[in-house]
C-alpha positions, 0 to 999 in steps of 0.5 A, spaced: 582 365 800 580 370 796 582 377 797 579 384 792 582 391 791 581 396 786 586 402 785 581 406 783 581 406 790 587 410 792 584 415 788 581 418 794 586 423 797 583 426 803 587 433 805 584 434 812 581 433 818 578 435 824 582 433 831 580 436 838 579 444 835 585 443 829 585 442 822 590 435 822 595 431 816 590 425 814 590 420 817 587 415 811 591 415 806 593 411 800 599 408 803 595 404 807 592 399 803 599 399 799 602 396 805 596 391 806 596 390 798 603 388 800 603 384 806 598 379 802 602 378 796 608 377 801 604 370 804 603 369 796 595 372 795 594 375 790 589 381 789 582 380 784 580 387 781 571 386 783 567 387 778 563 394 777 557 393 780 554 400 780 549 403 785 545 396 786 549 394 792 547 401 796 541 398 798 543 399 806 543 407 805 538 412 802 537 414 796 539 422 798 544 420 801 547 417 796 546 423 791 549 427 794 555 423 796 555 422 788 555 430 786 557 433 793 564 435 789 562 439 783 556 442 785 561 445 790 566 447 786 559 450 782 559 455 788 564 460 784 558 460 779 555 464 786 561 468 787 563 463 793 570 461 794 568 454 796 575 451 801 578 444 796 574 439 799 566 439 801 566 440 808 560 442 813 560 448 817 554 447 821 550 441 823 543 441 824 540 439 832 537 432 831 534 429 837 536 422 834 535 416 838 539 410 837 532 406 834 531 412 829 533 409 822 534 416 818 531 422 819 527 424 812 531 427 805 535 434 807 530 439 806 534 444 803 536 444 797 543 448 798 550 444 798 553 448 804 546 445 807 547 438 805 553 438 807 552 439 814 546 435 813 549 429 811 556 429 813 556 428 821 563 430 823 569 434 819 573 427 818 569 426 811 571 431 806 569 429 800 575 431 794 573 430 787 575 422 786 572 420 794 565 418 791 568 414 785 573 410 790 568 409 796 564 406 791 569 401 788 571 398 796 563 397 796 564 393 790 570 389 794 566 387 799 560 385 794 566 381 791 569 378 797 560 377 800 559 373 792 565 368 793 564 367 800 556 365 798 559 360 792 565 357 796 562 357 803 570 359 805 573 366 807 575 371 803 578 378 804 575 385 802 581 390 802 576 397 803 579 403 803 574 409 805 573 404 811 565 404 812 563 402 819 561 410 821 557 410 815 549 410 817 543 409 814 544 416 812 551 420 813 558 420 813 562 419 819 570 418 821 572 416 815 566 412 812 562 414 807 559 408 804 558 402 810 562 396 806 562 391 812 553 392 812 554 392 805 557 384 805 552 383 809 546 385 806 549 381 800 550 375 804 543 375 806 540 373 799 544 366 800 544 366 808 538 366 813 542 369 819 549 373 819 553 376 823 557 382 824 563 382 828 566 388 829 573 389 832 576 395 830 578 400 835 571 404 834 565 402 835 561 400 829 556 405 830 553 406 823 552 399 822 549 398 828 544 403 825 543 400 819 541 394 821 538 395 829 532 394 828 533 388 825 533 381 827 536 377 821 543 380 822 546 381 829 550 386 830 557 385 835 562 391 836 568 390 841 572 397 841 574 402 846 569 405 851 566 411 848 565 415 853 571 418 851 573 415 844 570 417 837 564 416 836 562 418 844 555 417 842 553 410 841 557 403 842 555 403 849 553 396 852 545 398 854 544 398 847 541 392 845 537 393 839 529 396 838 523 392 836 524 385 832 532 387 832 532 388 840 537 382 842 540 383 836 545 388 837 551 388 841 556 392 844 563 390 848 566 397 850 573 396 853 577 400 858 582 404 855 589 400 855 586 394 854 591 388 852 592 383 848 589 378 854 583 382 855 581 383 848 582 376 846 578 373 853 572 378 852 572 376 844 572 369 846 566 371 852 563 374 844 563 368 841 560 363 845 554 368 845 554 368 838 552 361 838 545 361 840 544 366 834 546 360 829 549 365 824 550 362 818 555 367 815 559 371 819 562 378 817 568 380 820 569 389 821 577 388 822 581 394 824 587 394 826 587 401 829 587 397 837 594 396 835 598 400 841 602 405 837 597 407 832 596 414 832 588 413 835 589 408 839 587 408 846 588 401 846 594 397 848 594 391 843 600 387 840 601 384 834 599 376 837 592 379 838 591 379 830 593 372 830 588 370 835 584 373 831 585 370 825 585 363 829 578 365 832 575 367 826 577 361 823 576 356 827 568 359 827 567 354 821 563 359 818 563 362 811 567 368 813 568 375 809 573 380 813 572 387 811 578 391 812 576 399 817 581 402 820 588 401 822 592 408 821 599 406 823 602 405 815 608 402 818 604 396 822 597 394 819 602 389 813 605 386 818 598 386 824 595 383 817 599 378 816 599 375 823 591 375 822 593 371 815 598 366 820 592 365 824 587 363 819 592 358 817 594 356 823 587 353 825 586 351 818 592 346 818 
């Protein structure tokens, strides 16, 4: 097993974000991919630094978008020039109403040309603030998964992409809880140039809402989140069980909420229930949106998952028989996601042996 990490990653260094109407202490911050660097060397796998792949591999978001994520920071630093005092980090102050339905792929280039407009435009909610190195880090844990995508397509195994910003809240056009860049879209469209069909399975706690954006009206990559119901969960507005993809991609697209409290037993069978599905689709690839924020004493979780759940996991994904990349999303507990991945590690191992 493979596993990639850049330390430019821990360059991002988030100093707030909004909960329910107050400024909260990050949640995503550096440590945490320290612990999961640590659990991998504790089961002997050592960390390969990706190669730079540039912006080729960005091909899932616009070309807009990407712009300004890259120059979002100094252009509003360059606020002062204006005799505006901008706050640490770039954060929108207004969003702009968006008739958006779950089909709607992107909605066109912001038409302004203002920092302050942009941010709002391209930034969906106040957990994205984008600091000076956020850009440079979110683009090296897009090169882990590329990395990890490239091994798979040569060795046809299973190789893990330590991503740290997450990604799977980021759509075709904006950022969203946490993610900036969506990495586990990313391995799969890189995938994609090897194989005919994949699939993205995402067990993170939250929906994979901006994956399934990217990729719902296509039929070439199914997309399978199973997370906590959203009705009263980030992100509220998608990852309900109605939505089955659009056009040639309807089908393709499918969504598991859980009830809130949800144990081991009851997200491990409803896996298995996914999996069986998964087979009529033939995928070729699989990759896997891996959180570990179900964990029951995260600080997010409403779910109520123990450590064995990562190991059946790892034994499920395993036992698939597939070239498999696992892309690191949430997890927020820094105290428990070395061990919940080391359980995932026995697992592969287990269904190996």
């Amino acid at each position: 097993m493979k596993a990639f990490f850049s330390e430019e990653q821990l360059l991002h260094q988030p100093l707030q974000f909004m909960r329910a109407g107050r400024i909260c202490k990050p949640t995503d911050v550096p440590a945490r991919a320290e612990s999961l660097s640590a659990a991998l060397a504790r089961a002997g796998i050592a960390l390969e630094t990706p190669p730079d792949y540039g912006h080729a591999v960005l091909a899932v978001h616009s070309l807009e978008y990407l712009e300004f994520l890259k120059n979002a920071y100094s252009r509003w630093q360059a606020l002062r020039q204006r005799g505006i005092e901008p706050g640490p980090e770039v954060l929108p102050n207004q969003s702009p109403y968006q008739a958006m339905r779950a089909e709607s792929l992107g909605r066109g280039p912001c038409p302004s040309n203002s920092i302050i407009a942009q941010a709002g435009y391209y930034l969906s909610d106040l957990s994205c603030p984008i600091g000076p190195h956020t850009w440079q880090a979110a683009l090296r844990s897009t090169h882990c998964a590329v990395a990890a995508a490239d091994w798979v397509s040569a060795n046809k195994d299973i190789a893990y992409a330590l991503c740290r910003p997450s990604g799977h809240h980021a759509h075709y056009d904006r950022a969203g809880g946490f993610c900036y860049l969506n990495n586990s879209a990313i391995a799969a469209q890189r995938l994609r140039e090897t194989f005919s069909s994949v699939v993205v399975l995402d067990l993170d706690a939250h929906h994979g809402d901006g994956t399934q954006n990217i990729f719902y009206q296509r039929s070439d990559v199914m997309t399978v989140s199973l997370h906590a119901d959203p009705g009263e969960y980030f992100p509220f507005y998608t990852g309900y069980a109605h939505e089955r993809g659009h056009g040639s991609g309807n089908g393709y697209n499918i969504n598991v909420p859980l009830p809130h409290g949800t144990t081991t037993t009851g997200f491990v069978s409803a896996l298995d229930d996914v999996l069986v599905t998964l087979r009529d689709f033939r995928p070729q690839a699989i990759v896997v949106a891996l959180g570990f924020d179900g964990y029951r004493d995260d600080p997010i979780s409403v779910l109520d998952l123990d450590m064995d759940a990562y190991r059946h996991i790892g034994e499920r994904i395993s036992a698939q028989g597939l070239p498999t990349v696992v892309v690191q999303e949430g997890g927020y507990m820094v105290e428990a996601i070395g061990e919940a991945l080391g359980e995932l590690l026995r697992g592969l191992k287990a269904s190996q042996s």
